[in-house]
C-alpha atoms as one frame of an Amber mdcrd trajectory, in Angstrom:
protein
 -25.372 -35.456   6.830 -23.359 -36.344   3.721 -19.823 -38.126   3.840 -17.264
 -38.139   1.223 -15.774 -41.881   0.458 -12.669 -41.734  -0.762 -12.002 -45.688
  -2.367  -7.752 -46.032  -3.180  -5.922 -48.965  -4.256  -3.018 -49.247  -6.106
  -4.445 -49.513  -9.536  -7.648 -49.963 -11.275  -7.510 -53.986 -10.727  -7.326
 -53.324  -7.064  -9.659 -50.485  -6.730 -12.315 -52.958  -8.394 -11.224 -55.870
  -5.547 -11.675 -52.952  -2.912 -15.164 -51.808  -3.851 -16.085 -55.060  -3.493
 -14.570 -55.808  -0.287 -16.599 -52.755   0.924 -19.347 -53.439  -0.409 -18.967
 -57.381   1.207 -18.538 -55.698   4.144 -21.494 -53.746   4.298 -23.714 -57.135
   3.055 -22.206 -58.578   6.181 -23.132 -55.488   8.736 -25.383 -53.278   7.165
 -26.130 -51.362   9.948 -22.483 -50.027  10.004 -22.107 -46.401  10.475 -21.149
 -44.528   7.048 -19.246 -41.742   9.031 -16.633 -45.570  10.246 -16.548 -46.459
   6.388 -15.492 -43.109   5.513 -13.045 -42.957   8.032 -11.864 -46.226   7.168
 -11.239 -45.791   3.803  -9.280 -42.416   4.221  -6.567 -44.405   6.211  -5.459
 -46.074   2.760  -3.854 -43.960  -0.013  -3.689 -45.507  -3.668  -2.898 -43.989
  -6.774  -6.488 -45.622  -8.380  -8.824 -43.399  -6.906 -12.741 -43.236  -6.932
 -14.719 -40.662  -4.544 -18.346 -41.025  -3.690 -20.535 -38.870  -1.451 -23.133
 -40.457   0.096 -25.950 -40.059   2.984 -26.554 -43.170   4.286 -24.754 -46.436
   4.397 -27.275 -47.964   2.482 -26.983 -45.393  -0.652 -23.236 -45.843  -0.187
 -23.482 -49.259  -1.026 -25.522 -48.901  -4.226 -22.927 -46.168  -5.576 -20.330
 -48.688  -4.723 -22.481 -51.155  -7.090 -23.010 -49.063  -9.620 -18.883 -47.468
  -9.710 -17.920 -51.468  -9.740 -20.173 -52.386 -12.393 -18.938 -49.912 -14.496
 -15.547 -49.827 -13.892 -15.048 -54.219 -13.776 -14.621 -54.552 -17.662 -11.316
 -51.587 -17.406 -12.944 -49.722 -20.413 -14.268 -46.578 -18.090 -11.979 -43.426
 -18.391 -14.287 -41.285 -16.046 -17.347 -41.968 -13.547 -18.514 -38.140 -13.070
 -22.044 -36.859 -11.620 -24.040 -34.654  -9.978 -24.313 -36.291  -6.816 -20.904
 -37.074  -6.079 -18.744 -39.599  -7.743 -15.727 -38.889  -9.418 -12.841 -41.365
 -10.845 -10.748 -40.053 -13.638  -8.297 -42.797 -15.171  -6.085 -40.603 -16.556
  -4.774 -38.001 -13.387  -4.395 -34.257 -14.434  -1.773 -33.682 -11.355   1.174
 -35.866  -9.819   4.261 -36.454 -10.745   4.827 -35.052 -14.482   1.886 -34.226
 -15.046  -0.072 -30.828 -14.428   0.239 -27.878 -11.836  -2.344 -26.992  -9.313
  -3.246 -23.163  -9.267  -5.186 -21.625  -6.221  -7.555 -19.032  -7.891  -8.242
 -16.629  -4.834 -11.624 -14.633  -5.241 -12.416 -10.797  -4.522 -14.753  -8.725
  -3.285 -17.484  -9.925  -5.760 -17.548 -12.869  -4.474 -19.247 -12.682  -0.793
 -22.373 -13.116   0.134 -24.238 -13.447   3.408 -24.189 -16.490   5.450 -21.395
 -17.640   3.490 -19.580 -20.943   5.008 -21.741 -20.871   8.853 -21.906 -24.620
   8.559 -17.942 -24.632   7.773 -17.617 -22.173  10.904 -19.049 -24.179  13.143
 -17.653 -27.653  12.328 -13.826 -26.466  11.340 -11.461 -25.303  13.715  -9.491
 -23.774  11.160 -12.296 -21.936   9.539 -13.499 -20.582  12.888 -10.342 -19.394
  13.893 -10.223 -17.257  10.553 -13.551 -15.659  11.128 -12.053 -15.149  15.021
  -9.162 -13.479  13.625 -11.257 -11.053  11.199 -13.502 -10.355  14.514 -10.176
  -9.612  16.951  -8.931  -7.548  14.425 -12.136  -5.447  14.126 -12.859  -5.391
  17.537 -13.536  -1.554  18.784 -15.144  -0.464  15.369 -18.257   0.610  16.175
 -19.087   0.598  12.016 -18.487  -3.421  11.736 -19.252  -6.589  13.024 -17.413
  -8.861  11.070 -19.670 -11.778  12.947 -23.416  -9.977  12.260 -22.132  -8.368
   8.518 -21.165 -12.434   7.080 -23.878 -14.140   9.670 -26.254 -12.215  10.129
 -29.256 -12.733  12.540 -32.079 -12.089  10.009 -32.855 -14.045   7.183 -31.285
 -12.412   3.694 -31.671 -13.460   0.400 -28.208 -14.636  -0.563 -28.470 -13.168
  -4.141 -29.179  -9.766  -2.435 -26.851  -7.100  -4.782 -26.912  -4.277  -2.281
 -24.371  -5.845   0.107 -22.050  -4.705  -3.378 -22.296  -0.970  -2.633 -19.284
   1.347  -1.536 -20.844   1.624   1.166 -20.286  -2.389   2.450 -16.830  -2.673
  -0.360 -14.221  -2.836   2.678 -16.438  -5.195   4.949 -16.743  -7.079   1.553
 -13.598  -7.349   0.941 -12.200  -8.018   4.357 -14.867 -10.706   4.771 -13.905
 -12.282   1.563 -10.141 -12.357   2.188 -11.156 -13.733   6.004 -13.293 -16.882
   3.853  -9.920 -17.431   1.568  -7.560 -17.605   4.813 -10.293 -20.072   5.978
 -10.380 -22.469   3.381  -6.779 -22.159   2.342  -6.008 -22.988   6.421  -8.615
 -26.256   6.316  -6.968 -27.447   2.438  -2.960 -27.097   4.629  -4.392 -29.408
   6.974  -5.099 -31.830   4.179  -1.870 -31.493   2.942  -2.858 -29.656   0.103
  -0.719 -26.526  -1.302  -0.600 -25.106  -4.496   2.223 -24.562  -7.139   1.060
 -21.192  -7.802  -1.753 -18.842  -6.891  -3.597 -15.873  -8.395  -5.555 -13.082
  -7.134  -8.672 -11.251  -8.197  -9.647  -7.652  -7.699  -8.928  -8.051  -4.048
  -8.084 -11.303  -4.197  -4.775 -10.985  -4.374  -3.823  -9.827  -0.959  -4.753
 -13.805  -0.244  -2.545 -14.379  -2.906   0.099 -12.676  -1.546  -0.064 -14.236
   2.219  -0.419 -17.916   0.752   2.747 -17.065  -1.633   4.517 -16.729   1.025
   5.784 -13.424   0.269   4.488 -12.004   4.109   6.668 -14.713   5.820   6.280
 -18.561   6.152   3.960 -18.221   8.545   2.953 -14.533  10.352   2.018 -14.838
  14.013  -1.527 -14.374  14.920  -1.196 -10.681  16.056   0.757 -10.191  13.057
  -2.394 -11.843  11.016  -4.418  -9.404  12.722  -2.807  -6.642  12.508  -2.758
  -7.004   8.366  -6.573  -7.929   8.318  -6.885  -4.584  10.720  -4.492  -2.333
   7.913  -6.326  -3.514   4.605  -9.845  -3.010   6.049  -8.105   0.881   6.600
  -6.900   1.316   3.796 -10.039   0.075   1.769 -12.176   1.918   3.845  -9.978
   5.262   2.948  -9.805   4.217  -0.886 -14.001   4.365  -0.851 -14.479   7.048
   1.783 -11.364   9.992   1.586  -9.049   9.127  -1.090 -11.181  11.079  -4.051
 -12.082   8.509  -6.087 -14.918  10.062  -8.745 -18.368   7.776  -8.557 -18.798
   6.076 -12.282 -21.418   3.295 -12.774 -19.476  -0.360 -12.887 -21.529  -1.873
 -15.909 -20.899  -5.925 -16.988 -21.583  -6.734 -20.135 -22.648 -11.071 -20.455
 -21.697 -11.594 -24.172 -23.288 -13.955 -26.452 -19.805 -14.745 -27.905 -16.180
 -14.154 -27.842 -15.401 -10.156 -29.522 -19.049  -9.286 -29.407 -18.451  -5.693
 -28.444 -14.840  -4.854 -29.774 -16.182  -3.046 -32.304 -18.454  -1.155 -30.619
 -16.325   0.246 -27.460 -13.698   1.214 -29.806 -15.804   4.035 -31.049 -16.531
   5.227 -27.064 -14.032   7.678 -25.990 -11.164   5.918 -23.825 -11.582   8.669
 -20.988 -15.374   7.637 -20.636 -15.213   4.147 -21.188 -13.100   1.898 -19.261
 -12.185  -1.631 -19.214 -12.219  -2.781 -14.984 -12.223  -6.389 -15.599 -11.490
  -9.144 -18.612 -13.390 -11.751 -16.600 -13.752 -14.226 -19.127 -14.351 -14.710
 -23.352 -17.806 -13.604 -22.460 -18.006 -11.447 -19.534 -16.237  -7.710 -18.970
 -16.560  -5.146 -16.838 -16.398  -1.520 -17.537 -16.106   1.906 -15.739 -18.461
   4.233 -17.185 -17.952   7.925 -16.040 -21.680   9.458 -15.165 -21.913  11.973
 -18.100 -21.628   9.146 -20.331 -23.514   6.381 -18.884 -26.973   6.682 -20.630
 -25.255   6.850 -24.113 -22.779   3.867 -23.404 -26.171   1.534 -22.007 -28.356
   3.344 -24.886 -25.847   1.893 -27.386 -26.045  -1.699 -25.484 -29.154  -2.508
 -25.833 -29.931  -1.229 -29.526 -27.039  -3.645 -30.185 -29.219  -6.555 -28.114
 -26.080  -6.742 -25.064 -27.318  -7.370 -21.904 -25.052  -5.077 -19.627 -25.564
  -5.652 -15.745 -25.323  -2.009 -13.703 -23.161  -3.242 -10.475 -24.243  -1.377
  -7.214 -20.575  -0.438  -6.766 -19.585   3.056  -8.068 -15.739   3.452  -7.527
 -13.575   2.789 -10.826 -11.602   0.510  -8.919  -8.669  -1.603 -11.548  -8.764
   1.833 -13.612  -6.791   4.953 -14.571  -9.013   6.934 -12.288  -7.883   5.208
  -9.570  -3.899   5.941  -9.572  -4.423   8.044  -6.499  -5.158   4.691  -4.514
  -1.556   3.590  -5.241   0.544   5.311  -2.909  -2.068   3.649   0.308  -1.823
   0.109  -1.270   2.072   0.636  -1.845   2.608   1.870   2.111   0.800  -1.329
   2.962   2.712  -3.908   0.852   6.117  -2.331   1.892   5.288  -3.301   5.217
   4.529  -6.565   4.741   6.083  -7.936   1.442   9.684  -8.624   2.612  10.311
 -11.916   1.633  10.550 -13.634  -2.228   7.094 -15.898  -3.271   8.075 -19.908
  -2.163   6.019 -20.397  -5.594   4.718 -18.944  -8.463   2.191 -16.047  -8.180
   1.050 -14.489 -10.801  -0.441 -10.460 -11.269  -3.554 -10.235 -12.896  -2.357
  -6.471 -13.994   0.158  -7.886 -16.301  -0.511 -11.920 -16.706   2.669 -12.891
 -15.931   4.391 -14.057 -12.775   5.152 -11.650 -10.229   8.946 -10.734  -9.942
  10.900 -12.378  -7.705  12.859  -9.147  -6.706  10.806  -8.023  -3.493  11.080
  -4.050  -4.091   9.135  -4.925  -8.140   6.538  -7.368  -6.664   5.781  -4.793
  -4.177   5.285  -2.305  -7.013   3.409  -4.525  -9.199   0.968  -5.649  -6.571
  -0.197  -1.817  -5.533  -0.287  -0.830  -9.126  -2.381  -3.216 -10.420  -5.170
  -1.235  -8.448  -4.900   1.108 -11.130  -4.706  -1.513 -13.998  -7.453  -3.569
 -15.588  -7.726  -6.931 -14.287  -6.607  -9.259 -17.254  -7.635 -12.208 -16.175
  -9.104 -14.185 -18.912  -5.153 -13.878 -20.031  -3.416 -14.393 -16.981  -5.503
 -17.652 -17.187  -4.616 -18.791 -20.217  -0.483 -17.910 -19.399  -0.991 -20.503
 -16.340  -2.213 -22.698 -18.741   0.649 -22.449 -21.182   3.344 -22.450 -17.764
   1.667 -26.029 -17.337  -1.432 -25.351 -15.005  -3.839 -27.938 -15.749  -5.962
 -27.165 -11.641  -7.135 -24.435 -10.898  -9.154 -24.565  -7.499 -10.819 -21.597
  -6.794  -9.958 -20.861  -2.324 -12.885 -18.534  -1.204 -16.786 -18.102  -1.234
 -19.181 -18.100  -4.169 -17.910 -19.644  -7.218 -17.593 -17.061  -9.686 -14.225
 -17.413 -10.991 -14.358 -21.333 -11.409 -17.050 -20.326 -14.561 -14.936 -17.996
 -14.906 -11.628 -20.047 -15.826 -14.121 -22.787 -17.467 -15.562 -20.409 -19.929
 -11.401 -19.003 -20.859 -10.444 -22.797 -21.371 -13.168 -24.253 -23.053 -12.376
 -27.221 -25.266  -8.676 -27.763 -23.599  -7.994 -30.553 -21.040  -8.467 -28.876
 -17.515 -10.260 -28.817 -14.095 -12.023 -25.601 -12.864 -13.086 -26.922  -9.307
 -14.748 -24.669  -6.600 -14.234 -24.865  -2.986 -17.613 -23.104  -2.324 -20.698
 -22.587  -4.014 -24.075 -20.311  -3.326 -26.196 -22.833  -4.468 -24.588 -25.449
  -1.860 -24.203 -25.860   2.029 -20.285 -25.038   2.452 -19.479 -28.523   3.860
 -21.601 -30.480   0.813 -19.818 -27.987  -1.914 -16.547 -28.783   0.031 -16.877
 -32.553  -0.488 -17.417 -32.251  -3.931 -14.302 -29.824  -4.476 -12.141 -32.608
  -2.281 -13.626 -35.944  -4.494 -12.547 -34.118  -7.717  -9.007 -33.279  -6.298
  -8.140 -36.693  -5.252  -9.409 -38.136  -8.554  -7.937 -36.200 -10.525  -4.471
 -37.439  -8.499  -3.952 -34.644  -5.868  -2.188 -35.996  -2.554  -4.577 -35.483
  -0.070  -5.406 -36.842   3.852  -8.831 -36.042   5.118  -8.508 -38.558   7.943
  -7.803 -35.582  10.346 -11.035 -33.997   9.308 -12.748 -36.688  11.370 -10.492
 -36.317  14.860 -13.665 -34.237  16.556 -16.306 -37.102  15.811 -14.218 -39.802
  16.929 -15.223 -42.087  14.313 -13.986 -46.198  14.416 -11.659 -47.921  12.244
 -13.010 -50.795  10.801 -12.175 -53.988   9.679 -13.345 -54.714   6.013 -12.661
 -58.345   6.048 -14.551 -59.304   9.091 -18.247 -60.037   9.237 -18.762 -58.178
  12.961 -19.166 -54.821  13.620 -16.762 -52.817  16.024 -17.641 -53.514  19.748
């Protein structure tokens, strides 16, 4: 099992005395247990900062080598690699410095067997996933525990869970994994200065803006998890929506295909999503599906056919509105406590309850503009942006919009990672970069020891 080191002093100087103090120590008792040195080390908060996740004491030590060696001669503006250490000189958040966003994910973004590891050791993500469960309890149609954990092996890259058919269970699922990891960052201390949400997303948004209340009771938390499965569930299955095919194009560059969708008709052809520079998805009504994919790949475009066919974030889903609209007027009753910004317009929501409430269920009829909702955080002085839920997509996502500008796209989860290993590396960039964090509760259930650097005994 990996820990995450977090090494703080007060500046550089110092954090070079207290690697080697550590690194003393561990000379002295080198049989001391790495979960006591991380512990240890999370009791002390510097503004120098180095984080380093390691496996073993004894590969601890030799990343505490290496980060000293390299730091010692003061000429080192960043220590960043793959297997876990992170120190950044020069912090992107703090005082006077940048903003940290909360990018919340949508229904894109789950996959099976997402965050078990995180399920079982947090509290505060099991008590999501037992909220989602209460609040489906009696639907014979879903198992929120089998749908994200399910008994049989699955391939986690397996497109099918995408269709309609699964969109609400998505979706709910998805917005159960942001409550999760939003719930486990709080107890950190960690909190945003402003959130976004995508294509679904931004329910989480909404309930970490604080525009649902400071903080809904638990039957109250049900009950909403219980109301947008519902009304998801009637968007796919009763409200009318017309089947299209949900094609993404992956762009070799920036403006790649202006030119060519211009010439589609608008009432055939519809943008869904501005992902990124290099990514979009459109709606593509069925009668005009072969031409638009014909005309892809004469022009060499590789366009991706999603498994979802409802023209969700388009004009052909205004009829949605009105069941999004009931929902947020029941629940939307109090101004944001921060900025949160709509994805349907790229600005910051209104502050004025009755407009949020408008904007937020008429964005489901609206492209999602993210790519330039993005780039507005950016100019309002986001420099953060952490993406809160499963899978990973929208960190590339933000990446790819602010390429070759100072920024951090950081995610919280990742498919190709166990959740608590991709967590570790999310929570070592944060603190380096200067974000105010204490992970010392994280440890209460293993009752680790505090230890004393200086001395050359190990804890009775």
């Amino acid at each position: 099992m990996t820990e995450l080191v977090i090494v703080s002093a007060a500046d550089d100087r110092a954090l070079v005395s207290e690697l080697n103090r550590i690194i003393g120590y561990v000379d002295r008792v080198p049989d001391a247990a790495l979960v006591d040195i991380a512990y240890t080390c999370s009791l002390t908060h510097g503004e120098s900062v180095i984080a380093i996740i390691a496996d073993s004491t004894e590969a601890l030590r030799a990343r505490l080598v290496s980060a000293r060696n390299r730091l010692e001669p003061g000429t080192a503006k960043r220590l960043r690699d793959k297997s876990g250490t992170y120190y950044f000189r020069d912090h992107l958040l703090g005082t006077d410095k940048g903003k940290l966003a909360f990018v919340y994910p949508g229904v894109m973004s789950f996959y099976p067997d997402m965050m078990r590891d995180l399920a079982v050791e947090s509290h505060a993500c099991r008590n999501a996933f037992d909220e989602l469960e209460e609040a489906m309890a009696g639907n014979a149609e879903f198992t929120p525990s089998s749908f994200i954990f399910p008994p049989a092996d699955y391939y986690r890259h397996d497109a099918d869970i995408f269709s309609s058919g699964a969109y609400a269970e998505a979706l709910v699922a998805t917005y159960g994994a942001c409550v999760a990891y939003t719930r486990l960052l709080q107890g950190y201390g960690l909190g945003p200065d402003g959130v976004v949400g995508f294509a679904g997303g931004d329910l989480a948004a909404m309930m970490r803006s604080g525009a649902a209340g400071s903080e809904p009771s638990r039957p109250d938390r049900v009950r909403i998890i219980r109301e947008i499965y519902q009304i998801i569930k009637k968007a796919v299955d009763h409200a009318g929506l017309p089947e299209v095919a949900m094609v993404t194009l992956l762009l070799r560059h920036a403006g790649e295909i202006d030119e060519l969708v211009r010439a589609f008709p608008p009432d055939k052809f519809m943008l869904a999503v501005d992902f990124s520079p290099r990514q979009k998805t459109y709606a593509v009504t069925k009668d005009f599906e072969a031409e638009a994919l014909a005309a892809f790949a004469a022009a060499g475009i590789r366009a991706v056919k999603l498994a979802l066919n409802r023209p969700f974030n388009t004009k052909l889903c205004e009829d949605f509105v009105p069941y999004v609209k009931k929902f947020v007027s029941g629940w939307m009753n109090e101004e944001p406590d921060r900025d949160i910004y709509s994805c349907a317009t790229a600005e910051p929501l209104p502050r004025r309850v009755r407009k949020a409430r408008s904007d937020t269920a008429e964005r489901w009829a609206k492209p999602v503009r993210f790519e330039e909702t993005v780039r507005r955080m950016y100019d309002d002085g986001y420099r953060v942006f952490l993406e809160v839920g499963p899978r990973g997509l929208m960190t590339s996502a933000v990446a790819d919009t602010l390429r070759g500008v100072e920024h951090a796209a950081i995610a919280v989860n990742s498919i190709h990672r166990s959740g608590l290993l991709q967590l570790q590396h999310a929570v070592a960039q944060l603190v380096a970069l200067g974000a105010k964090m204490d992970v010392s509760s994280a440890y209460a259930r293993r009752k680790p020891r505090r230890l004393d650097f200086d001395s050359s005994l190990a804890p009775a």
